[in-house]
C-alpha positions as CSV (number, residue, x, y, z in Angstrom):
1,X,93.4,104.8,94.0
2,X,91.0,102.2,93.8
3,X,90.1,100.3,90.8
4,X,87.9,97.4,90.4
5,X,86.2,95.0,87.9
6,X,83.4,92.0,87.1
7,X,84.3,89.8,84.4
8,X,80.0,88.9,83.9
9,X,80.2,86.6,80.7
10,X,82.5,84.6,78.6
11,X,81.4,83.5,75.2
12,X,82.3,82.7,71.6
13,X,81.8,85.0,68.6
14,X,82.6,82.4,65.5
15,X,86.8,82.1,66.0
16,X,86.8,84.4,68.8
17,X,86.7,83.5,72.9
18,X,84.9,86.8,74.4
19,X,85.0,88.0,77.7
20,X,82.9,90.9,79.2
21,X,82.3,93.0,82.3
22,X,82.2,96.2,84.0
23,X,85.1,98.3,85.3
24,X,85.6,101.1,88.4
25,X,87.8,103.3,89.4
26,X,87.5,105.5,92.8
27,X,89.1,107.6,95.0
28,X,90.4,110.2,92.3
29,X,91.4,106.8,90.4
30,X,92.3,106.7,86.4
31,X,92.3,103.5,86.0
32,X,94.0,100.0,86.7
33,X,94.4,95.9,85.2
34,X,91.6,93.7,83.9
35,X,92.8,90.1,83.9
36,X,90.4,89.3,81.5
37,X,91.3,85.1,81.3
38,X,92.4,85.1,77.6
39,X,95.3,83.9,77.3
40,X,95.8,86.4,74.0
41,X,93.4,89.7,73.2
42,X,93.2,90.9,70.1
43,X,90.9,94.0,70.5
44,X,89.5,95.9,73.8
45,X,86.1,97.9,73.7
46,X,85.8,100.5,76.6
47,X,83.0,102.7,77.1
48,X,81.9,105.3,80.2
49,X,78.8,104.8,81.9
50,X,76.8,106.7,84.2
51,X,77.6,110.6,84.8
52,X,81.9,110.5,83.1
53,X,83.2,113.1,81.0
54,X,82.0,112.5,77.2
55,X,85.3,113.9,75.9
56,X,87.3,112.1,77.8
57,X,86.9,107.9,76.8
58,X,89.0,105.3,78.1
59,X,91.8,104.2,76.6
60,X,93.7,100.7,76.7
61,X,97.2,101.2,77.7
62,X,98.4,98.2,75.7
63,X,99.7,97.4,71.8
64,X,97.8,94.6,70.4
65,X,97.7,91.8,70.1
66,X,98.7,91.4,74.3
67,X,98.6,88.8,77.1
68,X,95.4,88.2,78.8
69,X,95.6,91.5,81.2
70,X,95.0,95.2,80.0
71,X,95.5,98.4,81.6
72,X,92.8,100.7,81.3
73,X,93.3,104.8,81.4
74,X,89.8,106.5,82.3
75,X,89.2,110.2,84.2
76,X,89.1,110.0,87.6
77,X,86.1,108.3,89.6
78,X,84.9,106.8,86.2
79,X,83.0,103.6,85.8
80,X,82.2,101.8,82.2
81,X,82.0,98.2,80.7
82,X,84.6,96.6,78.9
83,X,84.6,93.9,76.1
84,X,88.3,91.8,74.8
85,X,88.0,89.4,71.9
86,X,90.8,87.0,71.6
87,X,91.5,83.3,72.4
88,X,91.9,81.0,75.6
């Protein structure tokens, strides 16, 4: 299993630090960590890209509010972007 992602912007939205990025898993992989460099997330938005099942979104493997890392469940050989709100 192979599972890799970008983190390709960090920003504020009003109270809350943002980080942002894309996310892929390979080799029959479903998924994997994002160290996403809050220090506390409050929310996680997943979404597929490309040719992945439509019934089948990601899911974040987590309660909120977490740490700064997330574990992501997606099919297999998926790939998708990822957004976490929360603070630094």
């Amino acid at each position: 299993m192979t599972f890799a992602y970008t983190i390709d912007k960090q920003t504020v939205f009003g109270d809350q630090e943002v980080a942002m990025g894309t996310f892929t898993s390979s080799d029959a992989g479903t998924g994997g960590n994002i160290i996403t460099g809050l220090k506390r997330i409050t929310n996680v938005t997943l979404q597929h890209t490309g040719a992945a099942v439509v019934a089948s979104a990601p899911v974040v493997n987590e309660t909120m509010p977490c740490d700064g890392t997330v574990t992501i469940v997606t099919v297999a050989n998926a790939a998708g972007i990822w957004i976490a709100y929360g603070s630094r």
